[in-house]
N, C-alpha and C positions, 0 to 999 in steps of 0.2 A: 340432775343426774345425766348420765352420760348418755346415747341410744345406742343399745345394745345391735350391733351388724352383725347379721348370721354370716359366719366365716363359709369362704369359697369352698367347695371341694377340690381337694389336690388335682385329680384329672380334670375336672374343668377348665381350670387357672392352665394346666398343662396344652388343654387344647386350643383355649385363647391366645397363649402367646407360639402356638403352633402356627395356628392364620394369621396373628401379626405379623409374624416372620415374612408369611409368603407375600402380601398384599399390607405392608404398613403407614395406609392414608394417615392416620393421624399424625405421626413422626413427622413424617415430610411436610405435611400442614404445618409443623409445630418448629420446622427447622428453620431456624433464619436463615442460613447459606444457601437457600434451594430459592429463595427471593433474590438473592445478592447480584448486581449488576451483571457480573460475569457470566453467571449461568442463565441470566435471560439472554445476553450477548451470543452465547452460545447457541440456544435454541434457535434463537432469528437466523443465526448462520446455517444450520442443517435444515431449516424452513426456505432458503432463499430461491437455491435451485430450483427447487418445487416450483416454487411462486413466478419465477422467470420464465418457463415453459409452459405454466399456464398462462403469464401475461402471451406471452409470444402465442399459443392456441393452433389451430388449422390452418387458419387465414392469416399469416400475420401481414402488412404492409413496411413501407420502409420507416413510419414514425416507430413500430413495436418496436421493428431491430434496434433503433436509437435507443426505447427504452431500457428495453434488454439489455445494449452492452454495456448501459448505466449501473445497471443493477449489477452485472459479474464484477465490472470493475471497481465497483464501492466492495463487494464481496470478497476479495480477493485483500484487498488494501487495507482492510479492517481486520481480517483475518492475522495480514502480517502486522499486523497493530498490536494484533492479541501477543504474538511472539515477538517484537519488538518491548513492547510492556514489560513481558518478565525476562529479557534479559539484561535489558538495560537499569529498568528497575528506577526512575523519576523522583527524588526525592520529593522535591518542589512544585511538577506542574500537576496544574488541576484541571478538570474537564474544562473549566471556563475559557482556560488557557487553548487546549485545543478544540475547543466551538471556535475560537477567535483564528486560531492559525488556519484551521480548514474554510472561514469564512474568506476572511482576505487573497488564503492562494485557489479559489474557484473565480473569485470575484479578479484578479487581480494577472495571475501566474500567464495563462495561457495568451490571451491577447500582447500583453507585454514581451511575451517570448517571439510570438510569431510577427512583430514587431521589428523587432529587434533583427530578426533571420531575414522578414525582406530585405529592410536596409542594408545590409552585409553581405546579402544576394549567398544565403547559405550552401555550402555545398561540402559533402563528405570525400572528395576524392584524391584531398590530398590532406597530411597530418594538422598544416598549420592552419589553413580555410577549417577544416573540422574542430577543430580545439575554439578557435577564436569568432564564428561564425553559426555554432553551433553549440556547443560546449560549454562556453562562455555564458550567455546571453540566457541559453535553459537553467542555467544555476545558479544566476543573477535574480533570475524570473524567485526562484525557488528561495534566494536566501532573504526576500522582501518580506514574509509572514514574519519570520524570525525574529527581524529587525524592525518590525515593529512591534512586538511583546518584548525585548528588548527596551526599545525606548518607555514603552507606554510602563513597564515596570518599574523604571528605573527612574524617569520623571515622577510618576503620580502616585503610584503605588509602593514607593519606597519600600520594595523586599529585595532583597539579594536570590540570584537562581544561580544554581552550580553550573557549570559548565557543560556536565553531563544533563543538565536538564533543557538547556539550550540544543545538545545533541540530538537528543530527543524529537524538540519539537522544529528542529530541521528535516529530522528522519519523517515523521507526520506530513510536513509541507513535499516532501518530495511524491509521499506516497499518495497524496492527492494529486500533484501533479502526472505523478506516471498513469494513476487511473484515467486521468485525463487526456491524457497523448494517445494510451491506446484506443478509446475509445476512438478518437478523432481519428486514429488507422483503421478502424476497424468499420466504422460508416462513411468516410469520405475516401481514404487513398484504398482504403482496400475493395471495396464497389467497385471504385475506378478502375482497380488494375485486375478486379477479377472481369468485368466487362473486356477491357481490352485484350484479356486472355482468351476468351468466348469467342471473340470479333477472328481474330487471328485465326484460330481453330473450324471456322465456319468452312475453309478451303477445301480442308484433309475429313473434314466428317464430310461434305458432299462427294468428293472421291471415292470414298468409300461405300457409299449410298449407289452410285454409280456400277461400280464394281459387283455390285451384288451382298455388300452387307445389310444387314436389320437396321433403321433409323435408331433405335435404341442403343445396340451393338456398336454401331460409329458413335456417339455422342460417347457413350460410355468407354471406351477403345483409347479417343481423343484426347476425352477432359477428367479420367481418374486421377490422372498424376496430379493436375494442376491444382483438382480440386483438393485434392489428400494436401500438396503442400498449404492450399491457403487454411485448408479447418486447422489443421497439426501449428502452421505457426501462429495463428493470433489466438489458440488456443493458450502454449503459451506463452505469447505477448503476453493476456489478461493477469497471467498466474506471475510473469517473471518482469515484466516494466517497473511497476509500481516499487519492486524492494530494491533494484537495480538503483533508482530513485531517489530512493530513500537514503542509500547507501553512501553515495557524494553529497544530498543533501546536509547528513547529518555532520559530514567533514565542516562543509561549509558553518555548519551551525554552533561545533564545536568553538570555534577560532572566535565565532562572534561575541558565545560567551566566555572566553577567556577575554579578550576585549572591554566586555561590559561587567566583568569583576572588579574590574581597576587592577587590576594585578601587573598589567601589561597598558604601555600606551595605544590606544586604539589602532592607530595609524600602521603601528607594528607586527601585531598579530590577525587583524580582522579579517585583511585580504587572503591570510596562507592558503584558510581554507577553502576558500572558493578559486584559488588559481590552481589546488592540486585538484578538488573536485571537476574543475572543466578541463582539465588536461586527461583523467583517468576516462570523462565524459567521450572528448574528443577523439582518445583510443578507441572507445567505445564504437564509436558512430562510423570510423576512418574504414573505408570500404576495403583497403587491403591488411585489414585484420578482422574485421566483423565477417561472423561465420567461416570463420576458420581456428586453427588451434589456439594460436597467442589472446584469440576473443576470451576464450577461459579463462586465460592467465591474467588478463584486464580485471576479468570479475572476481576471480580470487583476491586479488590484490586490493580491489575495492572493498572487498568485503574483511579484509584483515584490517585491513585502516579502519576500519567504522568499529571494528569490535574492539581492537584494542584502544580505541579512546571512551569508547563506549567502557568497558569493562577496571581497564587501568588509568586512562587518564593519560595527564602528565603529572609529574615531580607536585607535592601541594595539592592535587585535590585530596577530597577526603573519600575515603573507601564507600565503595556503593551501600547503599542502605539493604539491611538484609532482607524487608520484603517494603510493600508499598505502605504510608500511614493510611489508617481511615479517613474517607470524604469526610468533613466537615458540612453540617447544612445548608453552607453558604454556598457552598462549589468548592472547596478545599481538596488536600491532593487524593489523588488518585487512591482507590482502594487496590488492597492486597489482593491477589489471585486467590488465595487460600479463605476468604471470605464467603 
């Protein structure tokens, strides 16, 4: 026979799902979405800040600052990871895919750029030295990850990647790369040139000192301006490199896989992308438009091109997938945001 369970009372049952209402532990223990990749991604992001400012502390030295601006600039970059992800939307690539592109362009990107800029004795001050000396050489740097998940796909692992998925993991390689550039602005030229701002200013705060002002009041008088501009820009540098980055990376990425579909002869399409990505680059950098109005009009423009290949394509590809498939346990693609 069966055992008889003495039935709840109506108000009781009412009152328990009153407090589960306000406080429902077990739900969310019990929810698989509250596990899912993304929402731990998430939490480590709104943890980060935190965690940087306590590495950085009271005392910090100049290794902390190094570590510090590792930490913003991986923050920022993964961040635009997360919104790159659902707009673009990756049919094909897997995490495996980007452990590999973020390994090879840390490993690879930066040395090879700055490379590349000695020998061509880089300089911004006129259109075609900026394009071909600068421009160039960064997006070259950039479309190496690429090109090789590319080959290593397409040799070994015999799968087909859309094009859009090549876009993708162009956009990843750049946005490792711009974490990387600022970083390098931000402990090596930017020290430098906030010293040499300091140095300069020593004159006018002793003048002042002179005259009858408060040693604080000179210092402070002097070096507001200089210092508001240096927090204010690599502020953001950290937030705006990385997707700038990304942005002609992902051109460049595009064309590699049109390329590597067979669709098109290599030789025909591979380059387009990387000679419009280092020309948009070179606008970028070209001292008589950077920081002024046409500078926006560059990153507009950069940023149309990445979306509409990103979003439309060309003629033949097949319409974006409507959300991400589930990882598979091997490393398979990329899970849905909505997981």
């Amino acid at each position: 026979m069966m055992p008889v369970h003495t039935p709840v009372p109506p108000p009781l049952q009412r009152r328990a799902g009153q407090a589960n209402d306000l406080l429902p532990l077990g739900d969310w223990i019990r929810h698989h979405s509250l596990r899912s990749w993304a929402v731990l991604l998430f939490l480590l992001l709104i943890c980060v800040p935190s965690i940087a400012l306590y590495i950085l502390g009271p005392n910090p030295s100049a290794s902390t600052f190094d570590h510090v601006a590792w930490i913003f600039a991986a923050y920022f970059a993964v961040a635009w990871l997360l919104l790159l992800g659902v707009i673009i939307r990756p049919e094909h690539v897997t995490r495996r895919m980007l452990v590999l592109v973020t390994a090879i362009a840390l490993a690879t990107q930066v040395p090879l750029a700055v490379t590349l800029e000695v020998g061509l004795h880089a300089e911004t001050a006129g259109l075609g030295p900026s394009i071909y000396s600068v421009g160039l050489p960064e997006e070259l740097a950039k479309a190496i990850p690429v090109l090789v998940v590319a080959l290593v796909y397409r040799l070994f692992v015999r799968r087909e990647l859309a094009p859009r998925d090549y876009l993708f993991l162009g956009a990843v390689s750049g946005l490792v790369f711009g974490a990387s550039e600022v970083v390098h602005y931000f402990t090596v030229n930017g020290v430098e040139q906030f010293y040499l701002t300091v140095q300069s200013a020593l004159p006018s705060i002793q003048q002042l000192i002179i005259t009858g002002h408060s040693a604080p009041d000179s210092v402070f008088a002097v070096l507001i301006g200089p210092v508001r501009y240096f927090v204010l820009d690599f502020v953001w540098r950290f937030l705006a490199d990385p997707i700038t980055h990304a942005c002609w990376a992902g051109l460049t990425g595009y064309f590699i896989g049109l390329a590597a579909s067979g669709r098109h002869r290599w030789y025909t399409v591979s380059w387009i992308g990387l000679v419009a990505a280092a020309i948009l680059h070179g606008l970028n950098d070209w001292s008589r438009i950077n920081g002024h109005l046409l500078w926006i009009v560059v990153t507009v423009v950069s940023g149309i091109l990445f979306l509409g290949y990103a979003k439309v394509g060309s003629r033949g590809d097949p319409e974006a997938p409507a959300s991400w498939t589930p990882a598979s346990p091997a490393g398979g693609p990329l899970p849905s945001p909505k997981d």
